[in-house]
C-alpha positions, 0 to 999 in steps of 0.5 A: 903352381902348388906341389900338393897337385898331382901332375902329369909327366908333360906338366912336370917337363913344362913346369921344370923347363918354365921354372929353369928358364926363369931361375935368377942365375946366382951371384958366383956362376961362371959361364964357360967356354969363354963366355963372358960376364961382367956387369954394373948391376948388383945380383939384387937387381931386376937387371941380372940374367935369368934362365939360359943363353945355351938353351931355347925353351924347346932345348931345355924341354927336351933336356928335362925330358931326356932327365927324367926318361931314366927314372924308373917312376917316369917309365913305369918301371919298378926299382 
């Protein structure tokens, strides 16, 4: 999706959540709460976890929604 396009608030959340839910997770992340993690693949490989286990799609909509609800831009509101 190019940025040069101005989007609506619906396909902003949608491309965030899409992007979040597909976003390679980096080499060092830690998963709390006693989750654990250990694997034989490198961080390279198409193998490594991607997005999330914590959210589904729906959730991370509604997390993104829930962000950017505070930004004045997002609610008309004036700075």
């Amino acid at each position: 999706m190019t940025m040069n396009k101005r989007m609506t608030m619906d396909e902003l959340i949608k491309h965030m959540t899409d992007r979040f839910l597909g976003w390679k997770l980096p080499e060092d992340f830690a998963p709390d709460a006693g989750i654990k993690f250990s694997t034989t693949f490198p961080p390279s490989s198409p193998a490594w976890p991607i997005g999330t286990n914590l959210f589904t799609a729906d959730q991370a909509k509604q997390m993104f929604e829930h962000c950017l609800g505070a930004a004045p831009q997002a609610t008309g509101e004036k700075p």
